[in-house]
C-alpha positions in Angstrom: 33.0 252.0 278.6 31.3 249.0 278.4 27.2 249.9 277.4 25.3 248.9 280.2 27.9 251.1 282.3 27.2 253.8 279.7 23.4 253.5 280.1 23.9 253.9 283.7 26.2 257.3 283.0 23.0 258.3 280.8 20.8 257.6 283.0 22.1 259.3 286.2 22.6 262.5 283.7 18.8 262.2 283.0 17.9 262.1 286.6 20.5 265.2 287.6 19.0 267.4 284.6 15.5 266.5 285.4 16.2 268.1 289.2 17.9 270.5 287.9 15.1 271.9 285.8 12.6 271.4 289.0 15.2 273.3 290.7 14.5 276.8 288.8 11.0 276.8 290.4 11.0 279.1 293.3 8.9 281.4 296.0 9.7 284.1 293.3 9.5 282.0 289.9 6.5 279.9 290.1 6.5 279.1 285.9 9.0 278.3 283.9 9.4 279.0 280.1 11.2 276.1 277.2 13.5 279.8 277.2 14.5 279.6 280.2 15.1 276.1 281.2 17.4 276.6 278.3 19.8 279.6 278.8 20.0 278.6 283.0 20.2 274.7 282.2 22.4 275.0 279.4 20.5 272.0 277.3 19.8 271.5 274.0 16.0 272.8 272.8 15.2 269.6 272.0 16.9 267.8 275.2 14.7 270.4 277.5 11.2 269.8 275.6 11.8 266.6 276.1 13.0 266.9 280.0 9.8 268.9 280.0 7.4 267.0 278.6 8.6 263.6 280.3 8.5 265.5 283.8 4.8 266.9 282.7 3.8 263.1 282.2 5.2 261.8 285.6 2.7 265.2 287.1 5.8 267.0 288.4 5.4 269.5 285.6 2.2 271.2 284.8 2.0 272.9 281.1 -0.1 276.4 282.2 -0.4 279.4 279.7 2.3 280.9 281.3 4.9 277.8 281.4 5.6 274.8 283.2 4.4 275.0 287.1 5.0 272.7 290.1 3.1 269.7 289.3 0.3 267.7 291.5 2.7 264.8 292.0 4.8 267.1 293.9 2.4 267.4 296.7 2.5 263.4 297.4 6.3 263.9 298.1 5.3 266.8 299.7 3.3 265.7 302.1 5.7 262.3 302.7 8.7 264.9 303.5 6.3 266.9 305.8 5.0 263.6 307.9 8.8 262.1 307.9 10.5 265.6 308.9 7.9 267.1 311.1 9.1 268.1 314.6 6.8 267.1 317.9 4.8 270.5 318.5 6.5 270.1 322.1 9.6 270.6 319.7 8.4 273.5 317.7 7.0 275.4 320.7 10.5 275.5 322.7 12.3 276.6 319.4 9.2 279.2 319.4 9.6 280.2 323.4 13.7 280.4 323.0 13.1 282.6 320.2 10.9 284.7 321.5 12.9 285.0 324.9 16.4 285.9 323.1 15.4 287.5 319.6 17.5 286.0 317.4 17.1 283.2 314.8 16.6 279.7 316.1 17.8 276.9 313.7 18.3 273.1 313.9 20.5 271.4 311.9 21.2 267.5 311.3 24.8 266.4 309.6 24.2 264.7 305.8 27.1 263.8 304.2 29.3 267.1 304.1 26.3 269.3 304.9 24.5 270.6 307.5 20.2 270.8 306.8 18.3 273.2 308.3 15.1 270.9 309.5 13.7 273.7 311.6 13.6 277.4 312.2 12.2 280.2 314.0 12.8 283.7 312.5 13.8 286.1 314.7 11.5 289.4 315.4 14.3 291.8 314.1 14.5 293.9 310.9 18.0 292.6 311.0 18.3 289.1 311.2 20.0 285.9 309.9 17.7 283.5 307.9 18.0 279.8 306.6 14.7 278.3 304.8 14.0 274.8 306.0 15.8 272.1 303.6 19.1 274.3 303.0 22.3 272.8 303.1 25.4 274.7 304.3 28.3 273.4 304.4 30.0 271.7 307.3 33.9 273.3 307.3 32.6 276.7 309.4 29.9 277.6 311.7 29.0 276.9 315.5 26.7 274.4 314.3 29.2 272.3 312.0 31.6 272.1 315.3 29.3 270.6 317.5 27.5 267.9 314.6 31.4 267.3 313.7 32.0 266.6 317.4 31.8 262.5 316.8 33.0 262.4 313.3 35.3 260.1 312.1 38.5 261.2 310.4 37.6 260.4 307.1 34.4 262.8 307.0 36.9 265.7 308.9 39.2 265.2 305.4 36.5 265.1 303.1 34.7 268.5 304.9 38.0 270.1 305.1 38.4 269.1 301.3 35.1 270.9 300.3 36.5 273.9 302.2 38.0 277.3 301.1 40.6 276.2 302.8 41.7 273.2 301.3 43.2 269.6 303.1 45.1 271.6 305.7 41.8 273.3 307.6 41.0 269.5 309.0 43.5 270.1 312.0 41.8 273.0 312.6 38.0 271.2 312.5 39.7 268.3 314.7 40.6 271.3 317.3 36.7 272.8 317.0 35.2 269.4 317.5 37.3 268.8 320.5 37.0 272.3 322.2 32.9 272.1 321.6 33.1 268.4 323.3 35.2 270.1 326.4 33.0 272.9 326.3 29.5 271.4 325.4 28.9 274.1 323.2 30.6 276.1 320.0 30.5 279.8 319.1 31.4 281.3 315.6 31.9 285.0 314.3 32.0 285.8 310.8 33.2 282.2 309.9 31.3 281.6 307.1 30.0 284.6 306.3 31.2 288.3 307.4 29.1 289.6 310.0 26.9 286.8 311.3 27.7 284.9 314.4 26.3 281.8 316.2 26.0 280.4 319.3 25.7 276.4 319.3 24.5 273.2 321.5 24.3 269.5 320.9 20.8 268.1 320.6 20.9 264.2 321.9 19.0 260.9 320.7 18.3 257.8 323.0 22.4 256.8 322.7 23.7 260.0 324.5 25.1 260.5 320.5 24.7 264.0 319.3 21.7 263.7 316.2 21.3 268.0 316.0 22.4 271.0 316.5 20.4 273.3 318.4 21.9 277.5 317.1 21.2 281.0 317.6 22.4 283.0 315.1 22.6 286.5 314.1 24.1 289.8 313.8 27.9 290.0 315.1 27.1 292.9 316.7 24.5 291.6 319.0 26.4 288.9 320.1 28.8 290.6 323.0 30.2 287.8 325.1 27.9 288.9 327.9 24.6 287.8 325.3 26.7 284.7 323.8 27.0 283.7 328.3 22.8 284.1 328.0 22.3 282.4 324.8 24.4 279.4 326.1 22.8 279.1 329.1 18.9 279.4 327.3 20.1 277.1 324.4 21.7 274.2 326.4 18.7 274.3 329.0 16.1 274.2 325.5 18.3 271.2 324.1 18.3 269.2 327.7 14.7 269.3 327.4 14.6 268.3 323.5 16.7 265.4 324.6 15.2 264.4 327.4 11.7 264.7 325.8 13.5 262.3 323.0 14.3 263.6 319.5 13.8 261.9 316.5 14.4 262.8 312.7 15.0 260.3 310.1 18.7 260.0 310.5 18.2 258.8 314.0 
């Protein structure tokens, strides 16, 4: 490999570990020890101190008594991601209303890459419920959501999803027959698809081209989702999503 091809490999390895390490900070883990960056990272002592202590210098790192914490540089980004991604309150309060109205979660999700993100969410009321934080990534080759972002896609994307799948190259017919029935239809439905259990109930969100640009879900336990409350959540979703539309949604991949 010729060097400065190898000093890009290097490079790019350096960038993946440092996010990696930044990735161990959670809700539930707010420090982290040389210890642990170790055994969950798998670097070399040396290699992490150094990860450490270079991250510590840019301010995404802060050394504390107790380990490394979330650094002050993190809440420029922070705030960038909140001022880029923010919904219109106009937004927020009909995901709030529809939620409210039908008790179950209320998620939108824009297509990146093979992934679906989570850019909004309202939790539903219920002890039992289905919850995605904001920023999540699921993947695109099963859900009510996936077959209406997928409903455009070109062929290329439907191999590469149904590549990433459990199900291997063969599950693209099937997305290409999802896509199409959730264009007839103008919505999409999923039970235990993804995960046993949990179902979904699905509508386009549209940008000033008519082009779908979200995906507009309830979601929650199978069991509450008879076809007679799937009919109601269709009907409440698709009106929500007309008015999204119509209002004029934007998000950074628009």
């Amino acid at each position: 490999m010729p060097s400065n091809q190898a000093e890009d490999a290097g490079g790019v390895r350096s960038v993946q570990r440092a996010f990696d390490i930044l990735s161990l900070l959670t809700e539930d883990r707010r420090t982290l020890t040389i210890r642990e960056v170790v055994d969950e990272t798998g670097l070399a002592k040396t290699t992490a101190l150094r990860m450490l202590q270079t991250l510590e210098h840019m301010g995404l790192l802060w050394a504390t008594p107790k380990g490394y914490a979330a650094g002050p540089a993190l809440w420029r980004w922070a705030h960038l991601a909140r001022n880029a991604w923010e919904l219109p309150p106009e937004t927020v309060q009909l995901m709030r209303e529809l939620g409210a109205r039908q008790r179950e979660t209320v998620n939108l999700y824009v297509l990146r890459d093979v992934h679906r993100v989570c850019i909004a969410q309202q939790e539903s009321p219920q002890p039992l419920r289905h919850v995605v934080r904001v920023g999540d990534e699921l993947p695109l080759w099963a859900g009510a959501s996936s077959k209406v972002l997928l409903k455009d896609a070109p062929e290329r994307l439907l191999e590469r999803v149904a590549r990433s799948s459990p199900y291997g190259e063969t599950h693209v017919a099937t997305l290409r027959e999802w896509a199409a029935q959730a264009e007839r239809d103008g919505y999409a439905v999923s039970h235990g698809e993804r995960e046993p259990g949990l179902s979904a109930v699905a509508v386009p969100v549209t940008g000033g081209s008519k082009a779908t640009v979200a995906a507009l879900t309830l979601s929650g336990p199978t069991v509450r989702f008879t076809d007679e409350r799937v009919e109601e959540f269709r009907a409440d979703l698709m009106d929500v999503a007309r008015r999204m539309s119509e209002r004029g949604f934007e998000h950074p991949l628009t």
